[in-house]
Each structure stands twice: as C-alpha cells, then as structure tokens.
Backbone as ProteinMPNN parsed JSONL, in Angstrom:
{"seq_chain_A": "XXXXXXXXXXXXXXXXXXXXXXXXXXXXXXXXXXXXXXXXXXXXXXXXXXXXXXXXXXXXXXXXXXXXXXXXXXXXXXXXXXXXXXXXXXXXXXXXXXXXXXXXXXX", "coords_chain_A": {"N_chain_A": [[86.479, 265.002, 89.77], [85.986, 266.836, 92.56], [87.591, 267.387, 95.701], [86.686, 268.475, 99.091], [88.438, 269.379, 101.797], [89.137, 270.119, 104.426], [89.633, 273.368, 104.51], [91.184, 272.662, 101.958], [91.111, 272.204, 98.94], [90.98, 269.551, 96.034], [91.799, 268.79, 93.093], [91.481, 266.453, 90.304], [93.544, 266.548, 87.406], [92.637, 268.6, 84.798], [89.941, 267.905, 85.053], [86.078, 268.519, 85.52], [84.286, 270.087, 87.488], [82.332, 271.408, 90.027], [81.312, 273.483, 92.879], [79.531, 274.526, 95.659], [79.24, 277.487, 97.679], [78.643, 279.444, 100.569], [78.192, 282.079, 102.5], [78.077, 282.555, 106.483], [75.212, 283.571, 108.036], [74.468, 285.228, 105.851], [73.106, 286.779, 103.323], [73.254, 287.043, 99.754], [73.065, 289.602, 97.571], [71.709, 292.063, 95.046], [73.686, 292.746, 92.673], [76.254, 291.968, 94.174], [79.433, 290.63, 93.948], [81.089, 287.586, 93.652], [84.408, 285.683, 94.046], [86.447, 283.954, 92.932], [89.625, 282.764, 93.01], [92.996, 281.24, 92.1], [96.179, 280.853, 92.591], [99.726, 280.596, 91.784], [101.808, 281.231, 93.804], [100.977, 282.618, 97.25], [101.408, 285.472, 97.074], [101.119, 285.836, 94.441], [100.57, 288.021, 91.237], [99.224, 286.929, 89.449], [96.513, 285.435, 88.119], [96.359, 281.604, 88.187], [93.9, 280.685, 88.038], [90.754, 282.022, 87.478], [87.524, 282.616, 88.45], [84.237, 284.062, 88.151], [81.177, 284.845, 90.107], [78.189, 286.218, 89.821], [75.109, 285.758, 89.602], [72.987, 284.714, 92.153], [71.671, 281.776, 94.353], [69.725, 282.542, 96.529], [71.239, 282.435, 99.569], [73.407, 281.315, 98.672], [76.2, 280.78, 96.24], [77.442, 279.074, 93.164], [80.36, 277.706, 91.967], [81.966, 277.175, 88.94], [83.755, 275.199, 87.554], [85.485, 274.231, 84.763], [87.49, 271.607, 82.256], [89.181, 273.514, 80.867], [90.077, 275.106, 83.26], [91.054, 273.729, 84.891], [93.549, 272.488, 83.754], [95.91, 272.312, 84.703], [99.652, 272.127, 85.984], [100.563, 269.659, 88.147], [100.411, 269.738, 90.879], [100.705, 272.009, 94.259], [98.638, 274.858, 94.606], [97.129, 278.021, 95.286], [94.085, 279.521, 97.03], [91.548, 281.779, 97.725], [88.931, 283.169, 98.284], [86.968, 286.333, 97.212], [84.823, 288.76, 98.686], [83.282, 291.432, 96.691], [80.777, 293.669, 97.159], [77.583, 294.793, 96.841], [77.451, 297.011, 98.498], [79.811, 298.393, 97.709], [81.892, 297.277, 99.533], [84.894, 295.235, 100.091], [85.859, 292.019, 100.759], [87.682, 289.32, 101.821], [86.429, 286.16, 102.007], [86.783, 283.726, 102.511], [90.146, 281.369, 102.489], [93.525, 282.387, 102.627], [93.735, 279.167, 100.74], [94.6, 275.948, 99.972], [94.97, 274.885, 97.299], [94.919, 272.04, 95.134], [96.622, 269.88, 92.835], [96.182, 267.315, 90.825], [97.906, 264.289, 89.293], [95.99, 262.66, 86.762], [95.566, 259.22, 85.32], [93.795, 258.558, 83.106], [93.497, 260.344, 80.289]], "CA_chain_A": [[86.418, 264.814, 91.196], [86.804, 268.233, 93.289], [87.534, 266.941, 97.109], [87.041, 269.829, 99.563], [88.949, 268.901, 103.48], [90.441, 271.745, 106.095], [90.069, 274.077, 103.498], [92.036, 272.291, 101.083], [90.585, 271.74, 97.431], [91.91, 268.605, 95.65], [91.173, 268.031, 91.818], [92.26, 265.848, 89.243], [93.895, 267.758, 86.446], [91.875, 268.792, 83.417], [88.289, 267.069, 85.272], [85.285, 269.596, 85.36], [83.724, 270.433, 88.782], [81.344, 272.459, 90.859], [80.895, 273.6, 94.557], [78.79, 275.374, 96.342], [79.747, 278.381, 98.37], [77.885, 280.231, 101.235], [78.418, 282.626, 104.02], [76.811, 282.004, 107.498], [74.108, 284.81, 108.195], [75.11, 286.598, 104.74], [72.078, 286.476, 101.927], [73.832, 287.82, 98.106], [72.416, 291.373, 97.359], [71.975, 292.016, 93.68], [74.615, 293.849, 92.58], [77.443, 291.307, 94.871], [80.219, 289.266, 93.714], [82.015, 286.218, 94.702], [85.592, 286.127, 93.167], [87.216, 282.672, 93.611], [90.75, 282.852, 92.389], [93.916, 280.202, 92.475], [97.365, 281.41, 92.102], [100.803, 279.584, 92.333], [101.984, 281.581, 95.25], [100.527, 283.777, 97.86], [102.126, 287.067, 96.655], [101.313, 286.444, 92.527], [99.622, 288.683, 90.645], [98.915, 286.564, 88.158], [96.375, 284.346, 88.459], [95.795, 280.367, 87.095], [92.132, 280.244, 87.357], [89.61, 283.034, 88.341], [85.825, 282.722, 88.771], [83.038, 285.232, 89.065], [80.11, 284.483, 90.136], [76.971, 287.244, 90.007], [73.857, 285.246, 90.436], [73.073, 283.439, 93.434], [70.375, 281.44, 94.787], [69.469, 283.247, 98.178], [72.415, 282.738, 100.165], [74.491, 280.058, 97.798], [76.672, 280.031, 94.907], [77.856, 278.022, 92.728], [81.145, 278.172, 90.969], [81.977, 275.513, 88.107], [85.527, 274.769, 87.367], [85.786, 273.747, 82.993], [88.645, 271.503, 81.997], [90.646, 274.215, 80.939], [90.267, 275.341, 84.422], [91.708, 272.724, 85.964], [94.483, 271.733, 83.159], [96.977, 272.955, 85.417], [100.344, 271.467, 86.277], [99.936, 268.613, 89.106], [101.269, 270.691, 92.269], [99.612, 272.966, 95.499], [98.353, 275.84, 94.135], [96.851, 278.63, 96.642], [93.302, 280.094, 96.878], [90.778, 282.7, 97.967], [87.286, 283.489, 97.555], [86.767, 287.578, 97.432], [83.012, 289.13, 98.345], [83.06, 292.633, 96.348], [79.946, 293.593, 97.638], [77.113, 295.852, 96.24], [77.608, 298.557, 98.741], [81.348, 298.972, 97.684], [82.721, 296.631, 100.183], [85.84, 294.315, 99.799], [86.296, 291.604, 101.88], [87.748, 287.963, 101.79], [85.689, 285.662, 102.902], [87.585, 282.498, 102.166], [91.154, 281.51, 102.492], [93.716, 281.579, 101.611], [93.692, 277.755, 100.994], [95.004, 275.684, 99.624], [94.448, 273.878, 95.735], [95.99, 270.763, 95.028], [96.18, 269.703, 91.484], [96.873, 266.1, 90.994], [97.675, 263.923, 88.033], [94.794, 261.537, 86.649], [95.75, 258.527, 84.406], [92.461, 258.62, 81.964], [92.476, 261.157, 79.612]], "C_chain_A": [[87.011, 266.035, 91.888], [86.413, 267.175, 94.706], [88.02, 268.227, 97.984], [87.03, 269.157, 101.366], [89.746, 270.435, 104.127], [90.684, 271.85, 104.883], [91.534, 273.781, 102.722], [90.774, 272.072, 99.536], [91.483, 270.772, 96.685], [91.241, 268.773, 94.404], [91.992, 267.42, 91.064], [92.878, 267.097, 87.886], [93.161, 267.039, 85.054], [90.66, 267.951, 83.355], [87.709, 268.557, 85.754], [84.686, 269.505, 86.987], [83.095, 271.776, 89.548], [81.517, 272.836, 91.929], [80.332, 274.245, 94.387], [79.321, 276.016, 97.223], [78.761, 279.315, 99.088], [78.63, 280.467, 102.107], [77.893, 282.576, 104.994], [76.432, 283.373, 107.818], [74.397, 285.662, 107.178], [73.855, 286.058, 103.711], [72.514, 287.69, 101.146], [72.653, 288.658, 97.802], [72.322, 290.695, 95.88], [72.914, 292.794, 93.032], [76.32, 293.108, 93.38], [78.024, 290.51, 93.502], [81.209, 288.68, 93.921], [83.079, 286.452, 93.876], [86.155, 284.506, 93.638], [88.89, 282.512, 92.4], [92.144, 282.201, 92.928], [95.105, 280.826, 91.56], [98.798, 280.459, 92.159], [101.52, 279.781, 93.464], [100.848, 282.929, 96.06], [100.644, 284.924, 97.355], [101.5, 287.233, 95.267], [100.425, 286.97, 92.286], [99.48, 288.288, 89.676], [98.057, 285.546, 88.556], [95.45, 283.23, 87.526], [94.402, 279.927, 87.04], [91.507, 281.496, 88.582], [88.086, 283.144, 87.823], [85.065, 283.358, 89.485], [81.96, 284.47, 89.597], [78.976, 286.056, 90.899], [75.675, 287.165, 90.362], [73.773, 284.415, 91.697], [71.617, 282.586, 93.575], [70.417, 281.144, 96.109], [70.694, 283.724, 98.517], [73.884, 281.601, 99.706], [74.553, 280.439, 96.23], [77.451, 279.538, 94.71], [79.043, 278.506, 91.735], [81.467, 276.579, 90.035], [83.29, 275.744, 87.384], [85.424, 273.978, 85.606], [87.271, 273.358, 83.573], [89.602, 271.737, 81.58], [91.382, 274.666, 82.193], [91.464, 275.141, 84.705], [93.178, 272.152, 84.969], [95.445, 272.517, 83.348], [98.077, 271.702, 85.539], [99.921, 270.788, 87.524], [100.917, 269.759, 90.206], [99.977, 271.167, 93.543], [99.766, 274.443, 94.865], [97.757, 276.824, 95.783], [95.212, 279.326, 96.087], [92.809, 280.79, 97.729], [89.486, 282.941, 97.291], [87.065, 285.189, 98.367], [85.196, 287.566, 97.464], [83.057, 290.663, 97.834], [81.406, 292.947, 96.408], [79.074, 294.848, 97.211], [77.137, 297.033, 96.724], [79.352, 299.284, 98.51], [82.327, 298.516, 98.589], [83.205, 295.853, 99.577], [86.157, 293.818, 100.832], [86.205, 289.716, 101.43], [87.193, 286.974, 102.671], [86.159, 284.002, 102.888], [89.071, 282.284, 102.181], [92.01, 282.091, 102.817], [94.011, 280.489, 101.79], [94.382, 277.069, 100.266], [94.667, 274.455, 98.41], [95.154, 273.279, 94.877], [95.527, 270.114, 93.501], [97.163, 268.352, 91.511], [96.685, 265.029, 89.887], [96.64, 262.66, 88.207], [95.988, 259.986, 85.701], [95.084, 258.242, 83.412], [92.863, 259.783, 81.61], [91.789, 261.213, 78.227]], "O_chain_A": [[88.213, 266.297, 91.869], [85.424, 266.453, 94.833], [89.073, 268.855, 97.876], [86.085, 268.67, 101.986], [90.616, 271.305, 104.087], [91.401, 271.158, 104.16], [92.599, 274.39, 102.816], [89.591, 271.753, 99.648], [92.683, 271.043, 96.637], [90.022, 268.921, 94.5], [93.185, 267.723, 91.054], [92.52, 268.259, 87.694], [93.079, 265.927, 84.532], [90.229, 267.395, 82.345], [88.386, 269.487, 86.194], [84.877, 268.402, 87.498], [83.51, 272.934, 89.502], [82.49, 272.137, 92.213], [80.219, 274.815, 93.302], [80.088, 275.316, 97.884], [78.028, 279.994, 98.367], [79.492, 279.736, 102.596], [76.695, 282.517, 104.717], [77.278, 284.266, 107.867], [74.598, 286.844, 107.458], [73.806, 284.864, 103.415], [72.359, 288.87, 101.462], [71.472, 288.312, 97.822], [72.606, 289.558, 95.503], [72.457, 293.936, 92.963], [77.388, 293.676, 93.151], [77.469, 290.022, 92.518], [82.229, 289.203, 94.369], [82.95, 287.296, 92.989], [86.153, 284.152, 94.817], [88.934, 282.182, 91.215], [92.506, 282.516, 94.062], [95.098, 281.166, 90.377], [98.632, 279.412, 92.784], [101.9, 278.833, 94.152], [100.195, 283.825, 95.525], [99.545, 285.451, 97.187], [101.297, 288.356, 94.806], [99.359, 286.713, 92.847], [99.548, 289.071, 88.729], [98.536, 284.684, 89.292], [94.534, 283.408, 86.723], [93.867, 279.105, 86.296], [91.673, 281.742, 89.777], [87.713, 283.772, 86.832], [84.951, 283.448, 90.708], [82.012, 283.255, 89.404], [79.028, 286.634, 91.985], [75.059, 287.951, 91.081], [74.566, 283.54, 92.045], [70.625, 282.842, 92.892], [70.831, 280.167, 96.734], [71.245, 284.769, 98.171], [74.925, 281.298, 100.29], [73.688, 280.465, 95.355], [78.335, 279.295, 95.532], [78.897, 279.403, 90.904], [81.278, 275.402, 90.34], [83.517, 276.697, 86.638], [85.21, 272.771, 85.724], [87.985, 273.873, 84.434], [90.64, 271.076, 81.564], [92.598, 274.702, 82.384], [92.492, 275.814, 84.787], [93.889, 271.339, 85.56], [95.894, 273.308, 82.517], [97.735, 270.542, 85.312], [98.916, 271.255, 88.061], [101.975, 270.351, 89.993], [98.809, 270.796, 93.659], [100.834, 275.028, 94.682], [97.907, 276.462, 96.95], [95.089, 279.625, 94.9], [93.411, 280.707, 98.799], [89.146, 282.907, 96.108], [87.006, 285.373, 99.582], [84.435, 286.876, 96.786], [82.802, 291.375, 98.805], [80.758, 292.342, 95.553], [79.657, 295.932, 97.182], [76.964, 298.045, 96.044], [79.86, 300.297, 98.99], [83.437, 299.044, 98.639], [82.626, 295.412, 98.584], [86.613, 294.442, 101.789], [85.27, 289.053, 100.979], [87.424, 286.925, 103.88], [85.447, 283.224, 103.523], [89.54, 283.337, 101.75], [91.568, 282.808, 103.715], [94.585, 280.27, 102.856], [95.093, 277.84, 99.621], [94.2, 273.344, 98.659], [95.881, 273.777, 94.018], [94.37, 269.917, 93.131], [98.309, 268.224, 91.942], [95.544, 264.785, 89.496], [96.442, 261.939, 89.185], [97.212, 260.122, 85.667], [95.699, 257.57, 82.584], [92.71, 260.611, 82.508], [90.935, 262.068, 77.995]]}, "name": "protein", "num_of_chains": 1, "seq": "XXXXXXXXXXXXXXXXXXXXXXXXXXXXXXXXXXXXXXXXXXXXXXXXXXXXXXXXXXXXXXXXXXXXXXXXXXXXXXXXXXXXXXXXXXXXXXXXXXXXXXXXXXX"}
C-alpha cells in the first residue's frame, strides 16, 4: 500500500509499490532521467532508497518501489524527485517531501 497526500508518501514497511510521476507541460526526451531518492534527513548524503527511471511513456513514469526498498525502519523519512535532463540540465522537480514508513503486522 503506497498512499500519496500533500506530498507526503506513506508505505507499509517491506510492501512493494508503484506510482506514476509526471510533469505538467514537460514530455521525457530520450536521453532524460527521473531520480527519486529518500534519505533520513534533509542534509544526508547517504541515501535509503534511490530510483532511476530512463524510459517513459510520453510524459509519465513509473517508479516501482521492491520490498527491499521499502524494508526500512518505521519513521518519516524525506524525499525528492531529480529531472537530469538530456540537454545537461539539473533540476528538482519534486519535493522535498516527505516518506513515512510505517509498521505492518503481516509479514
């Protein structure tokens, strides 16, 4: 279960999940890519889950979260979605938000 509110992201810990991600008036070049990356604070340079994404379809992609992903401690994590962009641009187009990891009772 990913639950996405006022840029918040909620998931259960160590459940698999998708979204979809678009920019408004932006259609993905060939050569772009999305960067979606969750850290424990603002500042770290380290970070607990990072996803590329290179193909698109048109002006949407899709990133997919594995249950290693997500088999994070239960807490608020922080995110961002980067657009490194085929003409050599860098620019955040997301966040940063905030990604809430929350314990299940099934596993």
């Amino acid at each position: 279960m990913l639950k996405i509110e006022n840029n918040v992201l909620t998931i259960v810990r160590k459940d698999t999940a998708e979204f979809d991600f678009t920019i408004n008036g932006y259609t993905f070049a060939a050569g772009d890519r999305l960067i979606f990356t969750v850290a424990e604070e603002l500042d770290s340079e380290v970070a607990a889950i990072t996803k590329t994404v290179t193909t698109f379809d048109g002006n949407k992609a899709t990133f997919e979260l594995t249950s290693d992903d997500t088999n994070l401690e239960p807490g608020t994590y922080y995110y961002d979605i980067q657009l490194n962009g085929a003409d050599g641009s860098i620019d955040t187009v997301s966040g940063p938000g905030k990604f809430k990891v929350v314990g299940g009772v099934t596993w």
